[in-house]
PADRENBA-59070 format. One line per field, with one value per atom (N, C-alpha, C): residue in one letter; residue number from 1; atom name; x, y, z. Coordinates in Angstrom, 1 decimal, padded with zeros to 4 digits, m for minus. Atoms other than C-alpha are relative to their C-alpha. Layout:
residues N
kolkol a;... $
baza NUM;... $
gulum CA;... $
xx X;... $
yy Y;... $
zz Z;... $
This chain:
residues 126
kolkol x;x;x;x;x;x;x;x;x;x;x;x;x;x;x;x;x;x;x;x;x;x;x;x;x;x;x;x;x;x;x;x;x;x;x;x;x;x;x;x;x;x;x;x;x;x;x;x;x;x;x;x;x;x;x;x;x;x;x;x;x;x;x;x;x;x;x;x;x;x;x;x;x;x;x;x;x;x;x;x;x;x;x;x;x;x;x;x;x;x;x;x;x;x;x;x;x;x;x;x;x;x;x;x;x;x;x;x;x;x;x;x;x;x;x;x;x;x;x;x;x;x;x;x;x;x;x;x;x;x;x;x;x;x;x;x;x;x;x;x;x;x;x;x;x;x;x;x;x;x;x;x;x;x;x;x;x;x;x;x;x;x;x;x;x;x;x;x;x;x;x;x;x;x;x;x;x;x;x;x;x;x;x;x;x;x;x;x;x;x;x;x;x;x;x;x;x;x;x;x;x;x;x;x;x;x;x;x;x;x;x;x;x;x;x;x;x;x;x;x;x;x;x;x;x;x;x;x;x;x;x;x;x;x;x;x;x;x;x;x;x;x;x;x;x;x;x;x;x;x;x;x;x;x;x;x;x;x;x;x;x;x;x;x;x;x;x;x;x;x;x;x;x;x;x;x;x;x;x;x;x;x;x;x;x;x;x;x;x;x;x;x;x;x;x;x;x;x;x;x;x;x;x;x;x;x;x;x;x;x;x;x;x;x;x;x;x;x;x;x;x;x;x;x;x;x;x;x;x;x;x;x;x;x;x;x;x;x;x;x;x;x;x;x;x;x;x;x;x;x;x;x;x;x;x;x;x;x;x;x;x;x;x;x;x;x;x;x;x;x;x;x;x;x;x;x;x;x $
baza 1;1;1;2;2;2;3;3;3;4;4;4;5;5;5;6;6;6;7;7;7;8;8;8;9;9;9;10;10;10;11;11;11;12;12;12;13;13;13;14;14;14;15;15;15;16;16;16;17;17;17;18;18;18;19;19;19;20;20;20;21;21;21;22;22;22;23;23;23;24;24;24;25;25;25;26;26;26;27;27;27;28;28;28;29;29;29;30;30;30;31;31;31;32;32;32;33;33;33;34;34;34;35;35;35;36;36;36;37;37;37;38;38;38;39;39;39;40;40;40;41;41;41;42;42;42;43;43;43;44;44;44;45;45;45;46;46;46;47;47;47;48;48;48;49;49;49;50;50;50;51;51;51;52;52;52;53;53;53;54;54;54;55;55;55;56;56;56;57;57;57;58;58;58;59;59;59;60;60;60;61;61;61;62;62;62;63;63;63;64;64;64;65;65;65;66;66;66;67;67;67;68;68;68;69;69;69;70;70;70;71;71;71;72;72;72;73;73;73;74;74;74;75;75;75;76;76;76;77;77;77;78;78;78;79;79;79;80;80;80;81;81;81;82;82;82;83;83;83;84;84;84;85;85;85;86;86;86;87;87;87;88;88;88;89;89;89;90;90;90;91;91;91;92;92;92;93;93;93;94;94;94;95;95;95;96;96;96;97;97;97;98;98;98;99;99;99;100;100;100;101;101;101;102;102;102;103;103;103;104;104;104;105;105;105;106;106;106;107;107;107;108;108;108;109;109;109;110;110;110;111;111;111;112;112;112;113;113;113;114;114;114;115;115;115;116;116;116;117;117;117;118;118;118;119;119;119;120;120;120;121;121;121;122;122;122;123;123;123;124;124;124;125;125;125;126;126;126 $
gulum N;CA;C;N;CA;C;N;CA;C;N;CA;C;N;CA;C;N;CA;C;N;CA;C;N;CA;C;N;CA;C;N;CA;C;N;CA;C;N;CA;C;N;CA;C;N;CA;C;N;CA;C;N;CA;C;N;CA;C;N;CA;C;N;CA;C;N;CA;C;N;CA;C;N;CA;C;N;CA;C;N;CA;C;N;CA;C;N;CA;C;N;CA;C;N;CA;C;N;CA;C;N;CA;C;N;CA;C;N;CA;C;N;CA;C;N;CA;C;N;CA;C;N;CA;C;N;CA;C;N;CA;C;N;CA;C;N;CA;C;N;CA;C;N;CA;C;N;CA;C;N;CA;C;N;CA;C;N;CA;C;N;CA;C;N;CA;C;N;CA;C;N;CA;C;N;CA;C;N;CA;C;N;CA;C;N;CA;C;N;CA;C;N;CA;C;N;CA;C;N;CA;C;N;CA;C;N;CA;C;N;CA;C;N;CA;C;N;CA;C;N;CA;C;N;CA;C;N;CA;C;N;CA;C;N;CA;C;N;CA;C;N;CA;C;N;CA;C;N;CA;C;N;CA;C;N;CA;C;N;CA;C;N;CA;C;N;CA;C;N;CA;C;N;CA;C;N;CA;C;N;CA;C;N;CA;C;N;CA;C;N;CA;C;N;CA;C;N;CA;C;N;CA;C;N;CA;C;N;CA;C;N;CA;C;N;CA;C;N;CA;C;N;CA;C;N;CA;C;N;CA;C;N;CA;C;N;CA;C;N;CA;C;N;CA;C;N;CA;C;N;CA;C;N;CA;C;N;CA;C;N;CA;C;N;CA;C;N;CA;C;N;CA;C;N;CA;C;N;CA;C;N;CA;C;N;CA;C;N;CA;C;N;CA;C;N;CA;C;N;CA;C;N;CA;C;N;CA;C;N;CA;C;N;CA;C;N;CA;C;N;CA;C;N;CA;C;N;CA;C;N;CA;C;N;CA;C;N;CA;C $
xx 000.0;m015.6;001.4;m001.6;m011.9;000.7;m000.8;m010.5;m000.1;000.5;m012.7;000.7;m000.4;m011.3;001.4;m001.5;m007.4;000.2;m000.2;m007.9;000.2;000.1;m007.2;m000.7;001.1;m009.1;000.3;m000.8;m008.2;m001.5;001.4;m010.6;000.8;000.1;m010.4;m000.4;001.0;m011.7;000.9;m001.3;m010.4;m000.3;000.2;m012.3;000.8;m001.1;m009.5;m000.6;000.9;m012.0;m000.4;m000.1;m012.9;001.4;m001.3;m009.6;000.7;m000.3;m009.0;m000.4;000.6;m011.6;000.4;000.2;m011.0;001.1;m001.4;m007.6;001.7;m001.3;m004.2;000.9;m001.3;m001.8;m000.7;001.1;m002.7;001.4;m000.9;m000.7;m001.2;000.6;m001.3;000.5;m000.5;m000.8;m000.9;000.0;m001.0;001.0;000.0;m001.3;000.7;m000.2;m001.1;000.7;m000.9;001.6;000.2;m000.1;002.4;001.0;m001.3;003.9;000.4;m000.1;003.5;m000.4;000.6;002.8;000.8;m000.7;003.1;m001.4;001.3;000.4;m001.0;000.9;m002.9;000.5;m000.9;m001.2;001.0;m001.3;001.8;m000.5;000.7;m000.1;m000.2;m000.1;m002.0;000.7;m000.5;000.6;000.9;m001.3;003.2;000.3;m000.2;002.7;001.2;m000.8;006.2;m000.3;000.6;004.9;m000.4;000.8;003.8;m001.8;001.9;000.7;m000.8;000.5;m000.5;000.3;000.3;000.2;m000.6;001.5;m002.2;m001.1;001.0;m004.7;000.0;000.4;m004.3;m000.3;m000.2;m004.0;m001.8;001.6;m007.5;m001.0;001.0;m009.0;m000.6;000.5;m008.7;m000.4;000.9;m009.6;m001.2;000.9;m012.6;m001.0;001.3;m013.5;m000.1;000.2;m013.0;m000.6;001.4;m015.9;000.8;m000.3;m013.3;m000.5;000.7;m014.3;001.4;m000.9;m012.7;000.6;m000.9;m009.6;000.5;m000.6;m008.0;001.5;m001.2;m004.6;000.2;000.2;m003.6;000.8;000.1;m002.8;m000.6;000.7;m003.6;000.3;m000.1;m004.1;000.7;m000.2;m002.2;m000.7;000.6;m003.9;000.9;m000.1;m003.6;001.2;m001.3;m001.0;001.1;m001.6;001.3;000.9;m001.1;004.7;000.3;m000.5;005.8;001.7;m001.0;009.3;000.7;m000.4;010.3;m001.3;001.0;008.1;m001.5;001.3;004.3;m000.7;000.3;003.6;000.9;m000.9;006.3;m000.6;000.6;004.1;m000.6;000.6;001.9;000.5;000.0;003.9;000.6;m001.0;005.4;001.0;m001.5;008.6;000.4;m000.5;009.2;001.4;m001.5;013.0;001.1;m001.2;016.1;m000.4;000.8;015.3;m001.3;001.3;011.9;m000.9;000.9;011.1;000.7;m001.1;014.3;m000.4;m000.6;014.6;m001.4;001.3;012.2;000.2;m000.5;012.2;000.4;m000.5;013.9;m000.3;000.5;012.9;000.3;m000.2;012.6;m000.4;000.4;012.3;000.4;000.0;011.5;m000.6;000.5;011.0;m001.1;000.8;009.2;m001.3;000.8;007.0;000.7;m001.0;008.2;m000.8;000.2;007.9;000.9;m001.0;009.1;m000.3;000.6;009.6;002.0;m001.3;013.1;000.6;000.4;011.8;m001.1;000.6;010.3;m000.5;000.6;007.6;001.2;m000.9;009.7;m000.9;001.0;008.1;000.0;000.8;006.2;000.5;000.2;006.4;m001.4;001.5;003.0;m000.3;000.6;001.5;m000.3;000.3;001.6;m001.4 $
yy 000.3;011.9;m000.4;000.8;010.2;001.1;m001.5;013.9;000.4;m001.3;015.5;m000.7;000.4;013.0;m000.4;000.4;012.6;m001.2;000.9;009.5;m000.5;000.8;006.7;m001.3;000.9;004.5;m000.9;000.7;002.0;m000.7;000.3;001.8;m001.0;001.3;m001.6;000.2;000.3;m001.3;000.3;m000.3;m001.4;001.2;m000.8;001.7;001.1;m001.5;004.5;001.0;m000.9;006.7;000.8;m000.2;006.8;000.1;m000.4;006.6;001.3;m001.1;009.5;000.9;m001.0;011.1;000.5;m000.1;010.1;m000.1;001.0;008.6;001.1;m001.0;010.8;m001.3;000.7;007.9;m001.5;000.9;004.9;m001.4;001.7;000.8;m000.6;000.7;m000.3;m002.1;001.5;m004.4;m001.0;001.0;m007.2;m001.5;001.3;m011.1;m000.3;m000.2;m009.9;000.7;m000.9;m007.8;001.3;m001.4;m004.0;000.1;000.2;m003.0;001.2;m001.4;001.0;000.5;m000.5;003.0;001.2;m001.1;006.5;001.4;m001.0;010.0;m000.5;m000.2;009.8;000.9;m000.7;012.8;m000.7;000.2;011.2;m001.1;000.8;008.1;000.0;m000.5;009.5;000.7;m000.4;011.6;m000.8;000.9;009.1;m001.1;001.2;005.6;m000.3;000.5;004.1;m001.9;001.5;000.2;m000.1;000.3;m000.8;m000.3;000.6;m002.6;001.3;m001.8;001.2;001.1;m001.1;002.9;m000.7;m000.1;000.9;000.4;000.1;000.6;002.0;m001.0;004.6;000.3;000.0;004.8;m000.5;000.1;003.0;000.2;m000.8;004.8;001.3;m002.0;008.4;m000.6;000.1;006.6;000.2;000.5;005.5;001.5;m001.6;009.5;000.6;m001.2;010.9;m001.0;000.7;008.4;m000.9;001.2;005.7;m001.3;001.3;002.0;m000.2;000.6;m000.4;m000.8;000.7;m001.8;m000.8;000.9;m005.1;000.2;000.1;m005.9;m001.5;001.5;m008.8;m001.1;001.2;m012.0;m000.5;000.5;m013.9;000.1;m000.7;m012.6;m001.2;001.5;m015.7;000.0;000.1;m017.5;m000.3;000.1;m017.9;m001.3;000.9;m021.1;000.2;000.2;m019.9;000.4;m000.1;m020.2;001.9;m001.2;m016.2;000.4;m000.3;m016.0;001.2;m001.5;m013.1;000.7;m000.9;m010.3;m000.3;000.7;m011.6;000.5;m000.1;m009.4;000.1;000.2;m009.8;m000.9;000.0;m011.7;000.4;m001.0;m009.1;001.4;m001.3;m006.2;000.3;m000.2;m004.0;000.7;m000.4;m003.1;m000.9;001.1;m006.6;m000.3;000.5;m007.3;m001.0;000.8;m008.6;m000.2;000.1;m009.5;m000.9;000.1;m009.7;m001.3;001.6;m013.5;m000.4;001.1;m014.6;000.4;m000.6;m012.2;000.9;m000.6;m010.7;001.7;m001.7;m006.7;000.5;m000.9;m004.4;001.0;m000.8;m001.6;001.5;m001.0;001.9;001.3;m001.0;004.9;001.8;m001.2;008.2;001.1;m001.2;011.4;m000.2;000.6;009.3;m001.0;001.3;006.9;m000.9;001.3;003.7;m001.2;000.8;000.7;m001.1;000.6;m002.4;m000.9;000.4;m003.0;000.1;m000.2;m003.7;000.6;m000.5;m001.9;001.3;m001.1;001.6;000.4;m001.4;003.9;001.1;m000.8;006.8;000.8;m000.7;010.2;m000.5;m000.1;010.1;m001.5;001.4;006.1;m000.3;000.2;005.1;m001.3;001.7;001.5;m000.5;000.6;m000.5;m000.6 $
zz m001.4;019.1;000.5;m000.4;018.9;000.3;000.2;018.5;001.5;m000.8;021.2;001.4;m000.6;023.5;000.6;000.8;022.1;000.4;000.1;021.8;m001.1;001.1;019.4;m000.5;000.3;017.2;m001.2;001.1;014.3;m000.8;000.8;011.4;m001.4;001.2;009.0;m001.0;001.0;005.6;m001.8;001.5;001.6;m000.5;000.1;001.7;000.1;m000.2;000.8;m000.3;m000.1;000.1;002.1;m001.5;003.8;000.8;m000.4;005.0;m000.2;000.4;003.3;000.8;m000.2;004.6;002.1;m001.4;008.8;000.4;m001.4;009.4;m000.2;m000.1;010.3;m000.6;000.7;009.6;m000.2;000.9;007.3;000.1;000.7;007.1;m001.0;001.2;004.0;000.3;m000.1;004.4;m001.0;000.7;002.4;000.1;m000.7;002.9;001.6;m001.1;006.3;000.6;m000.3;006.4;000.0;000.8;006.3;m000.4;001.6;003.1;000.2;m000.5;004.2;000.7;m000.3;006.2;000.6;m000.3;006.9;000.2;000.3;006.6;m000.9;000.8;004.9;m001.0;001.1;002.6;m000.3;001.0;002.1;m000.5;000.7;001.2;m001.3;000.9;m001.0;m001.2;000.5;m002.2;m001.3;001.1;m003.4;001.1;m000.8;m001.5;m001.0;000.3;m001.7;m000.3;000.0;m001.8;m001.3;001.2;m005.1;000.3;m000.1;m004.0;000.8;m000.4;m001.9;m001.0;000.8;m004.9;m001.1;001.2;m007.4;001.1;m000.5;m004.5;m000.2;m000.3;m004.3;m001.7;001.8;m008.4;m000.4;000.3;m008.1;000.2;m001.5;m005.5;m000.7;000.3;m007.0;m001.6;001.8;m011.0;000.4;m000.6;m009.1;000.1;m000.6;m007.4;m000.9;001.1;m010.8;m001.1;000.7;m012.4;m001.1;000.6;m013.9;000.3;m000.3;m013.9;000.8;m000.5;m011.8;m000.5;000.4;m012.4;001.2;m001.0;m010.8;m000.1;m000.2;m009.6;m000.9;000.3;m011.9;000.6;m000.5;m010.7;001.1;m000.8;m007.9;001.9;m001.6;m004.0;000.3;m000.5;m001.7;001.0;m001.4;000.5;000.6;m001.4;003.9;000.7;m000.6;004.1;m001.0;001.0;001.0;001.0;m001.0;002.1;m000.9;001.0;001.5;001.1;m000.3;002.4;m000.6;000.8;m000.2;000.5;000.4;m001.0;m000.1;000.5;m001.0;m000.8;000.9;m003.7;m001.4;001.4;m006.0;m000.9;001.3;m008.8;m000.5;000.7;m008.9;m000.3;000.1;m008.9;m001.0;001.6;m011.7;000.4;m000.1;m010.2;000.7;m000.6;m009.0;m001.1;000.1;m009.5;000.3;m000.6;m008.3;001.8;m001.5;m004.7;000.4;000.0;m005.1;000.5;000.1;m005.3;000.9;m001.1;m002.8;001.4;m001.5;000.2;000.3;m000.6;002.6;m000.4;000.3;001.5;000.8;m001.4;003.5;000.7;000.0;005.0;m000.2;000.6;003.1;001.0;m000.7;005.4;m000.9;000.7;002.9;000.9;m000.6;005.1;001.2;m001.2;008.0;m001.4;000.6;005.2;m000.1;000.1;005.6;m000.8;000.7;003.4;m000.2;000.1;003.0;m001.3;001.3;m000.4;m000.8;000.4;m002.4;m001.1;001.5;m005.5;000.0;m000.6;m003.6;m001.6;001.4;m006.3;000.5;000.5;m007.2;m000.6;000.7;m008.3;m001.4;001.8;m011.8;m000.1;000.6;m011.8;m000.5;000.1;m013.4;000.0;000.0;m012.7;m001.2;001.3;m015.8;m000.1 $
């Protein structure tokens, strides 16, 4: 109906399965923030963000009848101070930067991210 109309519409959910299935362009965010965002294909394809490329890494283990796997450590709540990166404890290309400075932002072929430690083809999530 959003099509038939050219209109627009904004669908909420951790469901990347669905997102997959409805949405032209996707923000990935975390502890409130967006970390990516760019196409549903490019998404999927090769999210730049660490934390949108496990969530995609666990999305498609998931369509092809793997168990679920967590992100490990601990989400922040809602009054942590996050002046760096707010996923820099969980991530695995957390670096230099990472813990001090707010990330900057990465712009690959119109996906943007803001992340100071971008995925890179054939990186694989530890």
């Amino acid at each position: 109906m959003i099509s038939e109309r050219n209109a627009a519409g904004m669908l909420i959910t951790h469901d990347l399965g669905v997102v997959a299935d409805v949405c032209d362009r996707v923000a990935v965010m975390y502890a409130g923030r967006v970390v990516n965002l760019g196409t549903a294909t490019e998404i999927y394809r090769e999210a730049l963000h660490p934390y949108a490329n496990r969530l995609v890494s666990i999305a498609t283990s998931l369509d092809s009848g793997g168990t679920p796997r967590e992100i490990p450590g601990r989400v922040p709540n809602p009054g942590d101070d996050l002046a760096a990166c707010a996923f820099a404890p969980r991530c695995f290309r957390a670096g230099p930067g990472c813990f001090d400075h707010e990330p900057p932002l990465v712009d690959r072929a119109g996906q943007i991210a803001f992340c100071h430690h971008p995925v890179t083809a054939g990186v694989v999530p530890r």
